[in-house]
ZALO-733138 format. One record per residue (C-alpha): residue number from 0; y, x, z. Coordinates in Angstrom, 2 decimals, decimal comma, padded with zeros to 5 digits. Example, Ala and Ser with C-alpha at 12.3 -4.5 7.8 and 13.67 -1.06 7.14 Angstrom:
REM ZALO-733138
    k       py       px       pz
    0  -004,50   012,30   007,80
    1  -001,06   013,67   007,14
END
This chain:
REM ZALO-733138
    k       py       px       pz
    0   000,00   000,00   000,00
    1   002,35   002,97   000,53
    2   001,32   004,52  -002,16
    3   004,47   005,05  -004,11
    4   006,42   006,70  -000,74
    5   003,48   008,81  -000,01
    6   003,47   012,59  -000,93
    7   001,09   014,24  -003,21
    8  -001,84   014,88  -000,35
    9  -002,97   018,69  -000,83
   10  -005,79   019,72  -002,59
   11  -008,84   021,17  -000,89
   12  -007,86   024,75  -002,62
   13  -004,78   024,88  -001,23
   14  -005,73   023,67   002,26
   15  -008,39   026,80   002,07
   16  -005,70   028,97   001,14
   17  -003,11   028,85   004,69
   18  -006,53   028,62   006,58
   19  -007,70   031,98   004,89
   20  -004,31   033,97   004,68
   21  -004,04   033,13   008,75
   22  -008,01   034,52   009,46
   23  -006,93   037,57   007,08
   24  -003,80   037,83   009,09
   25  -005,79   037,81   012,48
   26  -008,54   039,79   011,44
   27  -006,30   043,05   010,38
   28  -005,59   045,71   012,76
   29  -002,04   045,93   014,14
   30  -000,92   049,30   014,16
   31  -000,01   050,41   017,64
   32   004,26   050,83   016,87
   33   004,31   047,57   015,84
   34   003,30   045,73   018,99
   35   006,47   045,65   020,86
   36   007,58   043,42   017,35
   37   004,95   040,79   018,31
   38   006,28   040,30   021,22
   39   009,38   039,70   020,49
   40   008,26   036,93   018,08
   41   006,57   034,94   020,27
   42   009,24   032,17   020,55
   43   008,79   031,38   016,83
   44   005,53   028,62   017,52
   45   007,51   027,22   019,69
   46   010,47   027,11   017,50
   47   008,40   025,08   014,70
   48   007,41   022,94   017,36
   49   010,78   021,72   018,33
   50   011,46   021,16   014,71
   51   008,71   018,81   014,03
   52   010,48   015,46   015,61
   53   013,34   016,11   013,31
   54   011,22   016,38   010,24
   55   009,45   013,25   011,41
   56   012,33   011,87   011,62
   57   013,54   012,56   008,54
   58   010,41   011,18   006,12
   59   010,85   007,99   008,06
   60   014,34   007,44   007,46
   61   013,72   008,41   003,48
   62   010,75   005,73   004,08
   63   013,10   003,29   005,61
   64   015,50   004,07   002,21
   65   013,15   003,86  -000,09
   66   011,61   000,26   001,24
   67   015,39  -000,13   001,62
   68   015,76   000,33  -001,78
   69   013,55  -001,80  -003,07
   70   014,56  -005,23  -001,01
   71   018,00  -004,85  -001,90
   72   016,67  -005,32  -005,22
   73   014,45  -008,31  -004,12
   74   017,51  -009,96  -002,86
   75   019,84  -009,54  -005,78
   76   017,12  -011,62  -007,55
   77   016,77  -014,11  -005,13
   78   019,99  -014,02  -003,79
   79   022,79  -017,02  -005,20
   80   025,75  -014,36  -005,49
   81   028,14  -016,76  -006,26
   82   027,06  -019,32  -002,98
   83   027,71  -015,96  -001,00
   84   031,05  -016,65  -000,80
   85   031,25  -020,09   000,83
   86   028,17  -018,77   003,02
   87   028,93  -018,17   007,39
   88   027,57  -014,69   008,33
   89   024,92  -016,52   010,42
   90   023,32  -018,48   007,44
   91   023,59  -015,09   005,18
   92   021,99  -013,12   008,28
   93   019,07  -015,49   008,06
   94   018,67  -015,73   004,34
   95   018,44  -012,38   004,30
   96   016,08  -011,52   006,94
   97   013,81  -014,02   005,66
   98   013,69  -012,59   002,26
   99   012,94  -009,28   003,61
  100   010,35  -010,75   005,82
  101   008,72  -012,20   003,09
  102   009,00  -008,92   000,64
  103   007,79  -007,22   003,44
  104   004,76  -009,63   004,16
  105   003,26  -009,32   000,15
  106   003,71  -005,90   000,12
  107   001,47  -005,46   003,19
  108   004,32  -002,76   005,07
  109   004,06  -003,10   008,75
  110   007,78  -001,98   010,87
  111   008,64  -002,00   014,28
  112   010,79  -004,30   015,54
  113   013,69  -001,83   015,98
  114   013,22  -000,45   012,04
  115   013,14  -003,95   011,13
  116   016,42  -004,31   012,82
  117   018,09  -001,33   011,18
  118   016,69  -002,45   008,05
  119   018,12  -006,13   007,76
  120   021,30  -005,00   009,54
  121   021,14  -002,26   006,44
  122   020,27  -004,76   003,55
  123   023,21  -007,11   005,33
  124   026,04  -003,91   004,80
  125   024,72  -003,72   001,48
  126   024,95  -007,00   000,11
  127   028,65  -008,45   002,29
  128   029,85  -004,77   002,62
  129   030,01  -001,05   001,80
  130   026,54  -000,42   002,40
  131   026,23   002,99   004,61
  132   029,54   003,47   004,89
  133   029,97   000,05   007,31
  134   028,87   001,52   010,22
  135   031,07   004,55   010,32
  136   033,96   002,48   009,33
  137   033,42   000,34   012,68
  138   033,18   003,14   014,26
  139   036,47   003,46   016,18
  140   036,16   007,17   017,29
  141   036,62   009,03   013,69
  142   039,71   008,87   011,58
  143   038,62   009,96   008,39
  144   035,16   009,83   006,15
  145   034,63   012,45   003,77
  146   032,10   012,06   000,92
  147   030,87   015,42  -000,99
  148   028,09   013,68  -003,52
  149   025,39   011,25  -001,97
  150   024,08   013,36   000,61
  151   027,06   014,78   002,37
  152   029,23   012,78   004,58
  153   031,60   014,21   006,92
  154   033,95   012,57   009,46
  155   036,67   013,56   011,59
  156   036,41   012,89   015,54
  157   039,47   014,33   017,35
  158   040,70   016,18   014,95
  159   037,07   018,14   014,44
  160   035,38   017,52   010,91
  161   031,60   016,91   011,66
  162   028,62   016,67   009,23
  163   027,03   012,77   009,52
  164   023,42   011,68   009,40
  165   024,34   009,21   007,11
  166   023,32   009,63   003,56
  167   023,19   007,23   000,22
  168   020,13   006,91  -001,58
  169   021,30   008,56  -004,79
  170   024,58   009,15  -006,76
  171   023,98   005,83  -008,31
  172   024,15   004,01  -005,01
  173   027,24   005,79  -004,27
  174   028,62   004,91  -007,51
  175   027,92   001,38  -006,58
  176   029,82   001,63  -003,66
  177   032,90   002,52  -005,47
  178   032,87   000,10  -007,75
  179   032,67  -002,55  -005,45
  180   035,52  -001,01  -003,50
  181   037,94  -000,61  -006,27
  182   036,97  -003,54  -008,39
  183   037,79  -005,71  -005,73
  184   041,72  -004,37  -006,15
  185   041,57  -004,48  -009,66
  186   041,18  -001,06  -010,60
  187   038,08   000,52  -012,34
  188   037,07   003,64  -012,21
  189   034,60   005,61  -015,13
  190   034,47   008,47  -017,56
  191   037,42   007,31  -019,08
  192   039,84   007,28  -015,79
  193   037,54   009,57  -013,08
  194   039,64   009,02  -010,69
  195   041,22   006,33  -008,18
  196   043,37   005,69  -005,24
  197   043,12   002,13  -003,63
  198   043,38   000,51  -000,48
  199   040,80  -001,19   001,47
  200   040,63  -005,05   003,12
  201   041,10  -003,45   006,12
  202   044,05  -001,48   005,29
  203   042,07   001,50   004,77
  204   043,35   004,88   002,10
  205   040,47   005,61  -000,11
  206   040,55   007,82  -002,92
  207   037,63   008,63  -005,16
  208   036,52   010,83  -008,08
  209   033,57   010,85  -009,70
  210   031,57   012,75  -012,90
  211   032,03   014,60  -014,89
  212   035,31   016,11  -012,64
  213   033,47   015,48  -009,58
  214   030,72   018,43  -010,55
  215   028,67   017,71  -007,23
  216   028,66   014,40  -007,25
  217   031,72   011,96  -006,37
  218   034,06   012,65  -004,19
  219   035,63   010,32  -001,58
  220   038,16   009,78   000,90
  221   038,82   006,98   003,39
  222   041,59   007,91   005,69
  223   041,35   004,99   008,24
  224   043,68   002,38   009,52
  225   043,72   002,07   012,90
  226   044,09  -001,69   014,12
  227   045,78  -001,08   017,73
  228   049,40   000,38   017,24
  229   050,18   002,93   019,00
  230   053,38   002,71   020,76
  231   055,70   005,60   021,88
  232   053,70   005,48   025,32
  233   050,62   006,14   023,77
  234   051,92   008,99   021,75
  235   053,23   009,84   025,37
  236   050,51   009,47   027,36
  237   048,30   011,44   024,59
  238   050,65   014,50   024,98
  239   052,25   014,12   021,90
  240   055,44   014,84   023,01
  241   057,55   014,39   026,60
  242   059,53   011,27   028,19
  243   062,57   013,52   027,81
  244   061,73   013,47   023,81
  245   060,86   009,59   023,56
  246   064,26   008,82   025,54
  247   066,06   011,04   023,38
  248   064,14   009,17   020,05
  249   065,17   005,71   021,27
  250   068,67   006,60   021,04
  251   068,88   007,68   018,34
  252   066,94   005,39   015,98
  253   068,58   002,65   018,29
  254   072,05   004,06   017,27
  255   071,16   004,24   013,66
  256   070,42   007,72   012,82
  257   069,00   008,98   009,81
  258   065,81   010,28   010,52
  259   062,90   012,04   008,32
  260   059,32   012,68   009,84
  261   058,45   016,33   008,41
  262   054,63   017,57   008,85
  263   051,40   018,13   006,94
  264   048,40   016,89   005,73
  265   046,80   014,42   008,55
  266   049,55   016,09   010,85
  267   050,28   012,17   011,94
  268   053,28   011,54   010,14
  269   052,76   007,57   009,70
  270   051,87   007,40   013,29
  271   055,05   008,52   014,27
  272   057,15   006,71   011,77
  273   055,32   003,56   013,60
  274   056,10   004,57   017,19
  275   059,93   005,52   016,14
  276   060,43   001,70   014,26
  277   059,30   000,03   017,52
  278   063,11   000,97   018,60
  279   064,86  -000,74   015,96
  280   066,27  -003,98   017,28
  281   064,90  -007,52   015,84
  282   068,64  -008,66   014,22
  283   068,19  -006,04   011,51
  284   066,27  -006,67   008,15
  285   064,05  -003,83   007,43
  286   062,49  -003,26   003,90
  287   059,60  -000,88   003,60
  288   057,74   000,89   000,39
  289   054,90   002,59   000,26
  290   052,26   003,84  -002,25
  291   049,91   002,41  -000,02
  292   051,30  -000,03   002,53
  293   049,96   001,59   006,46
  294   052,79   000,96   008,17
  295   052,41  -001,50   010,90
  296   056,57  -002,55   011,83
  297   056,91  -005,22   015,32
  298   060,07  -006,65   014,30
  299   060,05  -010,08   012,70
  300   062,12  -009,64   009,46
  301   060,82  -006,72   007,50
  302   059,47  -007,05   003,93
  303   057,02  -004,96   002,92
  304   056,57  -003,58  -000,76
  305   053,99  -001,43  -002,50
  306   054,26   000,76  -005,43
  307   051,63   000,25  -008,58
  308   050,06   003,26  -011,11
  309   049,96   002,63  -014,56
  310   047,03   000,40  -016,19
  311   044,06   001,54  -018,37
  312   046,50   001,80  -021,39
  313   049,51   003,71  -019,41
  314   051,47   000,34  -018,79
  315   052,46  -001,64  -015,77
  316   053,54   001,03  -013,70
  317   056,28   000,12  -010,75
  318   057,25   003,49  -009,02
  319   058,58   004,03  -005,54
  320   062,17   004,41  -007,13
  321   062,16   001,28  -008,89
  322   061,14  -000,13  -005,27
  323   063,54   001,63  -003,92
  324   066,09   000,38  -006,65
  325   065,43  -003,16  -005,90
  326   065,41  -002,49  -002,61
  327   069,00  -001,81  -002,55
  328   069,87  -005,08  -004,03
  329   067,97  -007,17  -001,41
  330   070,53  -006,72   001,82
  331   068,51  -004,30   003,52
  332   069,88  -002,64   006,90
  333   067,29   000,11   007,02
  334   064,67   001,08   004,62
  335   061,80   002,73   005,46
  336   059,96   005,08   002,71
  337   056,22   005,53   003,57
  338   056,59   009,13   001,71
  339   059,41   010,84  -000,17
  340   057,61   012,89  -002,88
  341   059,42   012,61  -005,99
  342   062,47   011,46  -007,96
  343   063,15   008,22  -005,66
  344   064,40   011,15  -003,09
  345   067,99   010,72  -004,72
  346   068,15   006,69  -004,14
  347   066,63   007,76  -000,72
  348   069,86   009,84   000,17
  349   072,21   007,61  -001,88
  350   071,15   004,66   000,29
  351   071,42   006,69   003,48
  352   074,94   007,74   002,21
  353   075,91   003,92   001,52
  354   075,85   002,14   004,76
  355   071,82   001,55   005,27
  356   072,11   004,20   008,42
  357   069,04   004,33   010,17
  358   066,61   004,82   007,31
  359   063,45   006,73   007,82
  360   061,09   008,45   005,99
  361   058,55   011,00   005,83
  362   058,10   014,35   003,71
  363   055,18   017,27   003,35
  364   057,00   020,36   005,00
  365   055,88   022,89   007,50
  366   058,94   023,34   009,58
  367   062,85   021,20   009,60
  368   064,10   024,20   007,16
  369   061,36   024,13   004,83
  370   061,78   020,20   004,94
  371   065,32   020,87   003,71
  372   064,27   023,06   001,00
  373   061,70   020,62   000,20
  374   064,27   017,60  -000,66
  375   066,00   020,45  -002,48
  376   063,22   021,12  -005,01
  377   062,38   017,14  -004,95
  378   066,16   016,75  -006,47
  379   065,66   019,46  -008,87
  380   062,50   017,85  -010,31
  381   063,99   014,78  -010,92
  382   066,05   016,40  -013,62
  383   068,95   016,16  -012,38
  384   072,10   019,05  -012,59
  385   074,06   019,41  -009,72
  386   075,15   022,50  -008,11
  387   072,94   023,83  -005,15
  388   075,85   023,57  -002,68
  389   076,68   019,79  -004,19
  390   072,74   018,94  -003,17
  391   073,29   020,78   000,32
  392   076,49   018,37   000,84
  393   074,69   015,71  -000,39
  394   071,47   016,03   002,00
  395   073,46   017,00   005,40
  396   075,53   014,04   005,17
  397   072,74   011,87   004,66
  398   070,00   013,61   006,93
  399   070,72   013,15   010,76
  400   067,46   014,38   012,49
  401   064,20   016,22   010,98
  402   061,35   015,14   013,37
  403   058,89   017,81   013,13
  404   055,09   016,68   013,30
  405   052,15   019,39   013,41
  406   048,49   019,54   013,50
  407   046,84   022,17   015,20
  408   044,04   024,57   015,11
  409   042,13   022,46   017,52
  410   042,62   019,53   015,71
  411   045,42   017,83   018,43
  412   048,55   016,50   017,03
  413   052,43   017,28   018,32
  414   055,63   016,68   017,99
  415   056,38   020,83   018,07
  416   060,27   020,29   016,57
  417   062,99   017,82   017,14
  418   065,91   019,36   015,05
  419   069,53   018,12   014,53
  420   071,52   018,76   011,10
  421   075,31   019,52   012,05
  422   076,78   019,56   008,77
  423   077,85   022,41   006,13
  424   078,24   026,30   007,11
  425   079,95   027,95   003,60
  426   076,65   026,90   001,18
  427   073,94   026,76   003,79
  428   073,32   023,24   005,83
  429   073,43   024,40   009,55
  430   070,89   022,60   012,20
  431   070,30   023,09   015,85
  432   066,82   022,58   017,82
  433   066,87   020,15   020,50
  434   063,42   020,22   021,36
  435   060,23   022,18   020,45
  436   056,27   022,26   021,66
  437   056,25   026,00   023,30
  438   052,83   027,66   022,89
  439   051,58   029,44   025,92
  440   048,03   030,12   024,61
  441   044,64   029,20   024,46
  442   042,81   027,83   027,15
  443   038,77   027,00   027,17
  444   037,10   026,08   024,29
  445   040,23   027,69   022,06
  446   042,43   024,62   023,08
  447   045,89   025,13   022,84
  448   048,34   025,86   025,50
  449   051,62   025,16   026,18
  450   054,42   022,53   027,18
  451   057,76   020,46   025,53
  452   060,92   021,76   026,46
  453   064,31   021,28   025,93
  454   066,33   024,22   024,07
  455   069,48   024,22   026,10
  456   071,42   022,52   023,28
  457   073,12   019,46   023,91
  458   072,95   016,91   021,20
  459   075,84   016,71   018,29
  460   075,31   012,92   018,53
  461   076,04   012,55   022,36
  462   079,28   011,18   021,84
  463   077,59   008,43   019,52
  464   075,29   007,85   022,03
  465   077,24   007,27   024,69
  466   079,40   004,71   022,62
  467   076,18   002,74   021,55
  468   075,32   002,71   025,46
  469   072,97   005,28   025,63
  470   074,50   007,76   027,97
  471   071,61   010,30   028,39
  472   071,85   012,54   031,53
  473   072,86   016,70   030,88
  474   069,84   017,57   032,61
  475   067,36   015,82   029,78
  476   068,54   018,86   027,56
  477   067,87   021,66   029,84
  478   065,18   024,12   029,57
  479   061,90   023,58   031,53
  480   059,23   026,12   032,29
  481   055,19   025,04   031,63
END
């Protein structure tokens, strides 16, 4: 009955053949100088034995894949697809478990009640959901999936990348996967167009491409979208920056600052951007664009908009500056960019410039003065001619506060740089630190050291503050040891 998941059994010959080599092997003389090397071997039986579970345990779960495999397609056939819809989980739950049951009964396979278990809950994900990928997407503890061809899945826990156990059956089944992701936002993805970036129901980033640029097999990433916000007192209590910092944040989005969150890759950018709107004030009418729409705003009147790539044929495309564009027509008071990467960075400024004070957004920079030079370049690529010090002007009249976000080596997140922008010095756009993450060292387990501190600087804004009614004590800038 198993005959198709069963190995080739051995052939008598080559059964003989270990038996003999090991009677050869114990029948030869060791020569005396080499005795010392046996035992120092000795551990290696026992190292096979340990590793026998694990190989058990791996022929099972390719058994459990391949009968896996096999009532999925059972169910497709006997399935209504279309009735699926209309269907509650509960009634789905049962239809398919008694399909399986059945499958499972005229195919004489005998499971255990916790592999039958795994495998309906399995053939469920597969037909209502993403198949292996469901259970690591309801698992709250990891932040990102990363998919190197069918058998390689990674995923990020605390900021550490980890190989999974879970695996797909075959780059077809991944393939399958994809499809069923993207198709169900109206994209497509193929030979023709390998590659794809699309949002899931949950609010989830994924980004996929597949063969022939994919050489390995497809590639995928699901950055994941955290349902509970996280409020400045989470970021707080997670020691992503100090009281003195959040108290010195709420002023100044509160008294309409211009503010851009600067960091890397996964460096937590978009969480920040949501913790700094919770301080603007429910009157205002906030209008945020995104290429894919994360942020998660409190306030009641915010519209949300979301930029489109071009179709099959290279048409349809709406860009973040044509959002942007509109935007400006629509009686914004703040506008919030999910990313400034490109040409829209001049409507960006413009509107900060023209009476939407308070606008956020976020760039890709390292540090507050590579951020600067960053918008620089962005201007230049957009084609147009101004002189350098004209663009320097432009930017520190426009740019209050760089917030600077970091990732570090062991994978925790800070806020290492809060830096002001005073205006013009000659050609060069002066700034002044308020606040910075100051690195000690590294503790156990190479975790970083170190505490927030003020720099001794009082703010360039205080005045402003003070009129909006946030008159923040002298001492909140002072330097503090760790």
């Amino acid at each position: 009955m198993f005959s198709r998941y069963k190995k080739e059994a051995a052939t008598p010959a080559a059964k003989a053949a270990p038996a003999a080599a090991a009677a050869a092997a114990a029948a030869a003389p060791a020569p005396e100088e080499a005795a010392p090397k046996v035992v120092m071997r000795k551990p290696a039986p026992r190292a096979s034995a340990m590793a026998a579970p694990a190989d058990k345990e791996r022929k099972r779960k390719e058994r459990l894949g391949e009968i896996k495999l096999e009532l999925h397609k059972e169910l497709l056939n006997n399935l209504n697809l279309s009735a699926l819809e209309s269907a509650s989980e509960q009634d789905l739950r049962h239809e398919i478990n008694a399909i399986a049951s059945e499958v499972l009964q005229e195919r004489a396979i005998v499971l255990n009640r916790e592999e039958r278990v795994t495998l309906n809950q399995e053939l469920f994900d597969e037909v209502t959901g993403l198949g292996p990928l469901e259970p690591l997407l309801k698992d709250e503890t990891i932040s990102d999936i990363l998919i190197n061809g069918p058998h390689q899945i990674f995923v990020e826990r605390n900021g550490k990348l980890q190989l999974s156990d879970t695996n797909f059956k075959d780059e077809k089944h991944l393939l399958r996967i994809i499809d069923k992701i993207v198709s169900a936002v109206g994209r497509r993805v193929d030979e023709s167009n390998p590659y794809v970036d699309a949002r899931l129901q949950d609010g989830s980033r994924f980004n996929a491409m597949v063969p022939p640029i994919a050489v390995d097999g497809s590639l995928v990433s699901i950055r994941k979208f955290k349902k509970d916000k996280l409020g400045i007192d989470d970021l707080v209590n997670f020691g992503a920056f100090s009281e003195e910092m959040a108290a010195y944040l709420q002023a100044a989005v509160s008294t309409r600052l211009n503010v851009i969150v600067s960091g890397g890759t996964g460096s937590g950018k978009t969480t920040t951007l949501n913790a700094l709107s919770s301080f603007i004030d429910n009157s205002e009418r906030i209008l945020t664009i995104e290429d894919t729409a994360e942020l998660q705003l409190q306030q009641i009147h915010v519209g949300r908009m979301e930029s489109r790539p071009p179709n099959v044929e290279g048409k349809g495309e709406v860009s973040p500056r044509d959002c942007l564009k509109n935007a400006l027509r629509m009686r914004p008071d703040r506008i919030i960019v999910g990313e400034t990467r490109g040409e829209e960075v001049i409507d960006m400024l413009q509107a900060m410039n023209t009476g939407h004070d308070g606008s956020m957004t976020t760039i890709h920079a390292n540090n507050p003065r590579d951020g600067i030079a960053r918008l620089e370049n962005m201007i230049a690529m957009a084609g147009i001619e101004m002189p350098i010090k004209a663009v320097r002007s432009q930017i520190s009249s426009a740019v209050n506060l760089i917030v600077q976000a970091s990732r570090l080596q062991d994978g925790s997140r800070r806020m290492t740089s809060i830096t002001e922008i005073t205006g013009m010095e000659g050609d060069v756009i002066s700034m002044q630190e308020v606040f910075r993450f100051q690195r000690t060292g590294l503790g156990p387990e190479n975790k970083i050291m170190g505490h927030f501190t003020a720099t001794g600087v009082r703010s360039h804004f205080s005045e402003r503050f003070r009129l909006w009614g946030y008159d923040l004590p002298p001492s909140i800038y002072e330097p503090t040891a760790g």
